[in-house]
C-alpha positions in Angstrom: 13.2 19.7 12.7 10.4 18.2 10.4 7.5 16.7 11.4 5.0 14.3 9.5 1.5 13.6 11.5 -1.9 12.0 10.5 -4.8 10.9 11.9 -6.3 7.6 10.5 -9.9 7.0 10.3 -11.7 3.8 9.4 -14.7 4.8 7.3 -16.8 0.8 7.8 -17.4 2.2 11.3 -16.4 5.3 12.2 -13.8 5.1 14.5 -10.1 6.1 14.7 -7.7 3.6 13.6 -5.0 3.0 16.0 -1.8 0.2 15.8 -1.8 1.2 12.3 1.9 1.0 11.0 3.4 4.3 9.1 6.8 4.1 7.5 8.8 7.0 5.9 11.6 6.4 3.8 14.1 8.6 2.0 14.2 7.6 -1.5 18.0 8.6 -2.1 19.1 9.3 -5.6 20.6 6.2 -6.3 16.9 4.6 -5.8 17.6 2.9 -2.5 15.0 3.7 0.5 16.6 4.8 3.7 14.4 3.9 6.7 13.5 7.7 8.5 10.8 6.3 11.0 8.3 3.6 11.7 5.6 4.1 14.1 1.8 3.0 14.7 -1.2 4.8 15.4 -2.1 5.8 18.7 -5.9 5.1 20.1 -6.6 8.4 19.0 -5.4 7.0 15.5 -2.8 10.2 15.6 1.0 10.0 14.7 2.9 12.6 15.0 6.6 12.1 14.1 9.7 14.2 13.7 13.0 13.3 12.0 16.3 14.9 11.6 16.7 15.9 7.4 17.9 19.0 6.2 14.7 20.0 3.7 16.6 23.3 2.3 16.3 21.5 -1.1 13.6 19.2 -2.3 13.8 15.2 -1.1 11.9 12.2 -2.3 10.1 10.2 0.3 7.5 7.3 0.6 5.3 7.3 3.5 3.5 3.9 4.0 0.2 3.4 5.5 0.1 -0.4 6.0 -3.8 -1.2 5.3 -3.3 -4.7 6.5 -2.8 -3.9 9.9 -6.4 -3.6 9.9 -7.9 -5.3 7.1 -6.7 -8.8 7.2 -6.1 -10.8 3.7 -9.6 -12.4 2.2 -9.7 -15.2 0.5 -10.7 -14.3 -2.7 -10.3 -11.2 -5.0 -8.3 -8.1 -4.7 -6.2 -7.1 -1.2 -4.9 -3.5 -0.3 -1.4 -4.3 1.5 -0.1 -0.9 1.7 -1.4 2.6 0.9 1.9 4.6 -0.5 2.5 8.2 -1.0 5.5 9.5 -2.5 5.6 13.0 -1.4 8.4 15.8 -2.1 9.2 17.8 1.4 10.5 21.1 0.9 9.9 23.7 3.7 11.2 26.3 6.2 8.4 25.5 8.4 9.1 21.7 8.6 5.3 20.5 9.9 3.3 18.7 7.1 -0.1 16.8 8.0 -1.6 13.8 6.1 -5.1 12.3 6.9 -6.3 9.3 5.4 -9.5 8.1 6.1 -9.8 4.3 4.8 -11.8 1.3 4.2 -11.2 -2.5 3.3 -11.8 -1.3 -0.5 -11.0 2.7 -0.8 -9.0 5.2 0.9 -9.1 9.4 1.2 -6.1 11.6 2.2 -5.3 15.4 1.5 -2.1 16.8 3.0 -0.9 20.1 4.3 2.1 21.9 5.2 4.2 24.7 5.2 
């Protein structure tokens, strides 16, 4: 059974992010998004997630890290909604990590798995 986790860190201040919404969606061939999971942070800022999908062959997903959870809208200039990966999951082991560590105007993430 895959599994996505991540740990969210909020670089302003230093602490772990928690209640932070992550989506994965299939992204089918056809071009429409089936919803796999949506889940939020723990206190820890941690999610760790798994889904039913056979991976034997390479899919499409999105994984959404929804910035505005924790960064409300200002008033002026540019807002970061959403941080979105599209990532392609392909693996006998099935256990794939991404951290993001993020701020009101930037974000970091590197990935591993399998």
């Amino acid at each position: 059974m895959p599994t996505i986790s991540s740990h969210v860190l909020n670089s302003e201040n230093g602490t772990h992010v928690s209640d932070l919404t992550i989506t994965l969606s299939h992204l089918k061939e056809n071009g429409k998004k089936e919803l796999i999971f949506s889940s939020k942070t723990d206190k820890g800022g941690r999610l760790s997630e798994s889904f039913t999908i056979d991976l034997s062959e390479d899919k499409i997903f999105e994984l959404e890290f929804k910035i505005s959870d924790l960064f409300p809208k200002i008033e002026e200039g540019i807002n970061c909604t959403d941080l979105i990966f599209r990532i392609s999951l392909n693996s006998r082991e099935e256990k794939f990590h991404i951290p993001v560590i993020i701020s009101r105007h930037g974000a970091s993430a590197w990935w591993s798995g399998a």
